[in-house]
C-alpha positions, 0 to 999 in steps of 0.5 A, spaced: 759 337 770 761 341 775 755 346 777 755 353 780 748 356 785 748 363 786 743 365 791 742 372 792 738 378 797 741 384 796 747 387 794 752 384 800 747 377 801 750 373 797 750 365 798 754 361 793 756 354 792 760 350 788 758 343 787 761 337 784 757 330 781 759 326 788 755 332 791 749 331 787 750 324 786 744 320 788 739 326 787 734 326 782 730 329 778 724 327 781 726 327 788 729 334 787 721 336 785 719 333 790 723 336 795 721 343 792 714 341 793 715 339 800 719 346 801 713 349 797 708 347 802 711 347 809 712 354 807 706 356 804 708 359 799 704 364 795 706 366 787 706 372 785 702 371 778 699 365 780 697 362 773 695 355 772 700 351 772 707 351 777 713 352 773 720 349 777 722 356 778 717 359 780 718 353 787 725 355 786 724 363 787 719 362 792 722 357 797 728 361 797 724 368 798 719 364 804 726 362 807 729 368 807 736 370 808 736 368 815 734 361 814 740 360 808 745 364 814 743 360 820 742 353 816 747 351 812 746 345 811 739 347 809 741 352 804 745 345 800 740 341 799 736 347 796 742 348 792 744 341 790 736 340 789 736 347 785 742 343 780 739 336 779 731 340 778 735 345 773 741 341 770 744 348 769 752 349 770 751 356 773 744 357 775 743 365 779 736 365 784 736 373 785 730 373 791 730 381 791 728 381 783 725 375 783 729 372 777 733 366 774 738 367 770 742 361 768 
């Protein structure tokens, strides 16, 4: 399967990328966990309802709103991993990350 990641900051700050199984090939769910963990806490990321329990979306939003557009412009092979990691985490063909309305939508 084929998937889609849309990461957005904005109206015109849009980052896509396509994936194909060989680019997620190797990648696990756990592994795809722990790279958003390790996101998670490099960036010191804080959420903005903190109840209990952190959902997988919520690290996915977080690390995308810690790294900031400039990070997904300047870095992107950085920026592929998180989408490939995204992908396996979620196993949604299309998956959008909207950063300014803090949402996903598959």
């Amino acid at each position: 399967m084929h998937q889609h990641v849309i990461v957005t900051f904005g109206a015109d700050k849009r980052f896509e990328y396509r994936l194909t199984p060989e680019d997620l090939a190797g990648i696990t769910r756990d592994q795809a966990r722990a790279w958003f963990d390790r996101e998670f806490q490099e960036l010191e990321c804080e959420l903005p309802t903190p109840m209990g329990k952190v959902l997988a979306v919520d690290r996915i939003l977080s690390v995308a709103r810690y790294s900031g557009e400039a990070r997904f412009r300047e870095h992107p092979e950085w920026a592929e991993q998180f989408a490939r990691n995204a992908a396996v985490l979620t196993g949604r063909e299309v998956l959008r990350v909207d950063v300014e309305k803090y949402t996903i939508d598959y």
